[in-house]
Structures are given as structure tokens and as C-alpha cells.
C-alpha positions in Angstrom: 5.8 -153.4 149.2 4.1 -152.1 152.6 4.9 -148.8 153.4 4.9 -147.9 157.3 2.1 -145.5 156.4 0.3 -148.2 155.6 0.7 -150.7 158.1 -0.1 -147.6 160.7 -3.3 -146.9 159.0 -6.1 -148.4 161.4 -8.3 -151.5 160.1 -11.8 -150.0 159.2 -14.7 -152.2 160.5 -17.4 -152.5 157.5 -20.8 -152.0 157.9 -22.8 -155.2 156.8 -24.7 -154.8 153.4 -28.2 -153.9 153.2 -30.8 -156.5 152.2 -32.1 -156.2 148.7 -34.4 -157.7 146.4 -34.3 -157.6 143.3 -36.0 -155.0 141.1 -34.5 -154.2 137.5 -36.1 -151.1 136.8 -35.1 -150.0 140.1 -31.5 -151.0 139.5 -31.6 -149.4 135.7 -32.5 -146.0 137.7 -29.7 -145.8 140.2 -27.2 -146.8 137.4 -28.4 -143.9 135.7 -27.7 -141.6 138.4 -24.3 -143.5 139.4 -23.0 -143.2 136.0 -24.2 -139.9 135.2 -23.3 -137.5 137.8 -20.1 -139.7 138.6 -19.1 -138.5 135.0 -20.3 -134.7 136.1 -18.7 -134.4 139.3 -15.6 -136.3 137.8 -12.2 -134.6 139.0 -13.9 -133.3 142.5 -12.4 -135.3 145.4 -14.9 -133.7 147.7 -17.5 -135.5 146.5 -19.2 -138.4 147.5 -21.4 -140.5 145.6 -22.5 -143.6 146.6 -25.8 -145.4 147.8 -27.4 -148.8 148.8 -25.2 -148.3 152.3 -26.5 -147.4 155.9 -26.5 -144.7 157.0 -26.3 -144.3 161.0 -25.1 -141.5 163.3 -22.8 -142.9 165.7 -20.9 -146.3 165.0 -22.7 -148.9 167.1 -26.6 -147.7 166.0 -29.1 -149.6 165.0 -28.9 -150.0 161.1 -32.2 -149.2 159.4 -32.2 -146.6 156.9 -30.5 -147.3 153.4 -30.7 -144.6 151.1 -30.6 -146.0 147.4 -28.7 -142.9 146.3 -26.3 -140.8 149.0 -24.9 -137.3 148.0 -22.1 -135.4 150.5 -19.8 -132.6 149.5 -17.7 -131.5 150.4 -16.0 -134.0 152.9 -12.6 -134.8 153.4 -12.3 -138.3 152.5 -14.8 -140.0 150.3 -13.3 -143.1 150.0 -13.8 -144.0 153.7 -17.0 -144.2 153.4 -16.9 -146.2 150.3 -14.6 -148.2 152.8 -16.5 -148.7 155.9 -19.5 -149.9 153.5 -21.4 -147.4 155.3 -22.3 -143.4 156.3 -21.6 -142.9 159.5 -22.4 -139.1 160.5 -20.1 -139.1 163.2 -16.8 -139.9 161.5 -17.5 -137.9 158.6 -18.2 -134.9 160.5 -21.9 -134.1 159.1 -25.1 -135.6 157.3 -25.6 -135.9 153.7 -26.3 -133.2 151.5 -29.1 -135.4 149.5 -30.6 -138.8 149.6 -32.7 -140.6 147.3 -34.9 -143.2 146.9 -35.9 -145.1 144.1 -39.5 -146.6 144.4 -39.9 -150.4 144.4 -43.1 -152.5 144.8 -41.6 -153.7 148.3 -40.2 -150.3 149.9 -42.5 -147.6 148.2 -44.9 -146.7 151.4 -42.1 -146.8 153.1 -39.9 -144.3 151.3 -42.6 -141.5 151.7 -44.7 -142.3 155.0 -41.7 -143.7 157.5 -38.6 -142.5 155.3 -38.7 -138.8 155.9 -38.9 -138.6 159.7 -35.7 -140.6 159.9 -33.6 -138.5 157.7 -34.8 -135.3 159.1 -33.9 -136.7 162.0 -30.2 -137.6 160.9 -30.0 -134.1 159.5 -30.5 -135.1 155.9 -30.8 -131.6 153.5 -32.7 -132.9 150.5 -34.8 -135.9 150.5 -35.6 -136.7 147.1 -38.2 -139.6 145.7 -38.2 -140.7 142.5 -41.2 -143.5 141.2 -40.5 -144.9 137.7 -44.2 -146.4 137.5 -45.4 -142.9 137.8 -47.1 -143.1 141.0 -47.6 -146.3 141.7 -45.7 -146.8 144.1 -44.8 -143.0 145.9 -47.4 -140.7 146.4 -45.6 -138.9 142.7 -43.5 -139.7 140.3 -41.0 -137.1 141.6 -40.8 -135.8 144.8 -37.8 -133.6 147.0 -38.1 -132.0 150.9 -36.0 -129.6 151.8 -34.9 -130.1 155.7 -35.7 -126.3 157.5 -35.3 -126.1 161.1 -35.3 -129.8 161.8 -38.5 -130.4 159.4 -38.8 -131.5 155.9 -40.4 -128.7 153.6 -42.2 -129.9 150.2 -40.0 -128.1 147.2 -41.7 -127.3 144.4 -42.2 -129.6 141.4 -43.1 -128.2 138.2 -45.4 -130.6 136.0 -44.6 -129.5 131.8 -47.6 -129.9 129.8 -46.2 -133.2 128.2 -46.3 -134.8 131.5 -42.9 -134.5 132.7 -42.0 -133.7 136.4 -38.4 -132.2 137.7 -37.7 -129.7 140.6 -34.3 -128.0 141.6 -31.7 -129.9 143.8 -30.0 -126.4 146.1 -27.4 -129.8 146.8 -26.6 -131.1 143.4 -27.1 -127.2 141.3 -28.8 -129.5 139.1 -32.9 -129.8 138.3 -34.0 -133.6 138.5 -36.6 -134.4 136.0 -39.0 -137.3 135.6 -39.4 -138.5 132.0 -41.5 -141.1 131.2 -40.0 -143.3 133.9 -36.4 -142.5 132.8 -34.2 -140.1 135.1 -31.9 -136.8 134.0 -30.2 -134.2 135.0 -30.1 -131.1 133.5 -28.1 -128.0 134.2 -30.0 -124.5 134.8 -27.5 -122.7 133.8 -26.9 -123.9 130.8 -30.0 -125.4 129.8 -28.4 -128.6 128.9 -29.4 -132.0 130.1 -26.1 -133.9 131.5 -25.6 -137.0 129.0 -26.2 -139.9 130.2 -23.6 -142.8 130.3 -24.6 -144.3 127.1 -24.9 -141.0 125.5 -21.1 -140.8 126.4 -20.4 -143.6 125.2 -22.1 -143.2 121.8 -20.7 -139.5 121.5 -16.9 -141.2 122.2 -17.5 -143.8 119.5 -19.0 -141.4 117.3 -15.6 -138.7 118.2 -13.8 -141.8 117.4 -15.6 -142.7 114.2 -15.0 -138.9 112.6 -11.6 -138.7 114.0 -10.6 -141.8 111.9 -12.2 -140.9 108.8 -10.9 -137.7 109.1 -7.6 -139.7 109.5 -8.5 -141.7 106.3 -9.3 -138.7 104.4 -5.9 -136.9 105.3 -4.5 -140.0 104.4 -5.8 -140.2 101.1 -5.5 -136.7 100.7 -1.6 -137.4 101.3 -1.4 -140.4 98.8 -3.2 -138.3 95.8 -1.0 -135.7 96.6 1.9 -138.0 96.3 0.9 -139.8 93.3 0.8 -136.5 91.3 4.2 -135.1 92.4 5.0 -139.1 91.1 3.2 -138.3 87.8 4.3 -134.5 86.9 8.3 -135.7 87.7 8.1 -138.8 85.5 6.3 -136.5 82.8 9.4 -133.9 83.8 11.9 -136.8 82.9 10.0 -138.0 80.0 10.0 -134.4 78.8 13.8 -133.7 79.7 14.7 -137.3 78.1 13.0 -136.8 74.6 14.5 -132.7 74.6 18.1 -134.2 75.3 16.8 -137.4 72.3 16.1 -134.3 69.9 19.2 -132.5 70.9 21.4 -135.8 69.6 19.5 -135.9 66.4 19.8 -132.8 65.6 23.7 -133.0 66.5 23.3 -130.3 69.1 
């Protein structure tokens, strides 16, 4: 049934979708991130988390930047973005808190020569790259700006002696870290990287698993238990049945 709210809600005219080709590592990193801070930031309706849209000032703009990965929070209504296939600064009132981009053979230069003028431009916070060849195709395997007075400031990565990369996201409260090619988050405060979406998965089936052998186990536990009331009151009847035998030999 349509509710009146509903027919009064105005049509919102999508953005067209970005042109992609197709790059699997690429794709394997920004479902990574999707599925992993999605599961972090679950229960927040401030938050939005989204990427591979435009991302434009005013409605009418030129489209030309697409951020792989798009972070806002808080804003009132995530979900019209999501609906209008597109960021547009105007109608949500301010920039994003954090973009990134994922390095490809065909985009790389791009992301850190021409990239970072146009989301400093757009007000962008963070501006985060992330290369899973290394370097190959960015200028590092990991690297963030912070925007300061309408300019892009380099934030400090920190390389661990095993070759890993991460810095500190102000935007996310979360250090991004460069591991062999893979992505993760981990929290400062606790220490703790965020599990990733097949580390959920494997930690629900493996709850699962113990919670039905513990269910097994009770269940046997139950049965024995059973069994031997069973056993100690047929020997109870045996015993009262051969006592009241006796008794009637005995004449009693």
C-alpha cells in the first residue's frame, strides 16, 4: 500500500554510474573495507559508507571525481546518497570526512598527481591512497593528506620493520595499515585489529560449531543421567520385589 508520505516524497534524480574497468585485486580491496567497517560502524545511522559514486558540489557539475571509498559522518540521511547514486556536497550539507583510493594500473598517476587538488578543492578531510602492488602504481603503498586551511598536508606513515605501512585516520579513529597488499583496520585504543568479514564469518561458524557441541554434550549429559535414575529404580524394584519374595517364603 502507498502511504501519502510516500507519494509526497520527491523523485530523486540519480547520478549516472562511473566508468570502471575491471581490476580484481582492486575490487578484493574495497570489499575489504565495505565489509569491514560496515560491520564496525553497524547500528550508527550517521554514517555513511559507500564509494565508486561522484562526487560533485552542486547538482548540475561536471562529474569527474569518483572516489573508490567515501566516508561522511555524521549526516542526516545516508541513504540519499546511496539513492541519488551520488555525493552531492550541496544537498548533504558538507564534504566527506575521508576518501580513498585504491590503486589500479589505469587510474594510479592519477590518484596522487591530479586527485588531490580536486578533493582539497571540494573540501575533502582525509585523502587516503592505498597501492596493493606496493608501489607500483602510487608513489607508496599507503598514503593519507590531511586537508589544513584549504591544502592537503602529508600525515605521517609509520613503516614496522617487517615492512608494513599504516598511519592514523582523525576521521575513521581507526589506524589503516598496509600488509603485504592486504588492508586492516585496527583500533588504537584497544590494540585490536577489526576482523575482517571472513574472520566474522569463520568466528560465527566456529560460535556455532561450540554452541552445538556444547548442546550435544548437555544432551548426553541429560541421557546418562537419565539412564542411571532408569538403572538404580529398576535395581530399587528388583530389590523391593525379591524382599517382599523372601517375606512370602518365610510366611511373614
Amino acid at each position: 500500500m502507498t502511504t501519502q508520505s510516500a507519494l509526497a516524497q520527491p523523485r530523486i534524480e540519480q547520478l549516472p554510474d562511473p566508468p570502471r574497468e575491471p581490476d580484481m585485486v582492486q575490487r578484493k580491496t574495497l570489499n575489504s573495507i565495505d565489509s569491514t567497517l560496515l560491520a564496525y560502524f553497524t547500528g550508527s545511522d550517521d554514517v555513511l559508507i559507500t564509494g565508486e559514486i561522484y562526487l560533485i558540489l552542486e547538482a548540475g557539475d561536471p562529474v569527474e571525481l569518483s572516489p573508490d571509498f567515501v566516508f561522511a559522518r555524521p549526516i542526516i540521511d545516508p541513504e540519499r546518497v546511496i539513492r541519488r547514486n551520488g555525493y552531492v556536497i550541496s544537498e548533504v550539507g558538507r564534504p566527506p570526512d575521508l576518501v580513498l583510493e585504491v590503486a589500479s594500473r589505469s587510474t594510479g598517476r592519477r590518484d596522487y598527481a591530479e586527485k588531490p587538488g580536486g578533493y582539497a578543492a571540494l573540501g575533502v578531510g582525509e585523502y587516503w591512497r592505498f597501492d596493493p602492488s606496493g608501489g607500483e602504481y602510487h608513489d607508496a603503498p599507503l598514503a593519507g593528506d590531511l586537508l589544513v586551511d584549504g591544502e592537503y598536508r602529508t600525515l605521517a606513515i609509520v613503516v614496522e620493520p617487517d615492512g608494513r605501512h599504516w598511519g592514523y585516520s582523525e576521521a575513521l579513529g581507526l589506524e589503516l595499515w598496509w600488509d603485504n597488499g592486504e588492508i586492516s583496520f585496527r583500533d588504537p585504543a584497544s590494540g585490536r585489529f577489526l576482523p575482517t568479514i571472513t574472520e566474522t564469518v569463520e568466528a560465527h561458524w566456529a560460535e556455532a560449531e561450540a554452541r552445538q557441541a556444547a548442546e550435544a554434550a548437555r544432551d548426553f549429559a541429560e541421557e546418562q543421567a537419565e539412564a542411571e535414575r532408569a538403572a538404580r529404580q529398576a535395581a530399587e524394584r528388583r530389590a523391593a520385589e525379591m524382599e517382599a519374595e523372601l517375606r512370602r517364603l518365610r510366611g511373614e
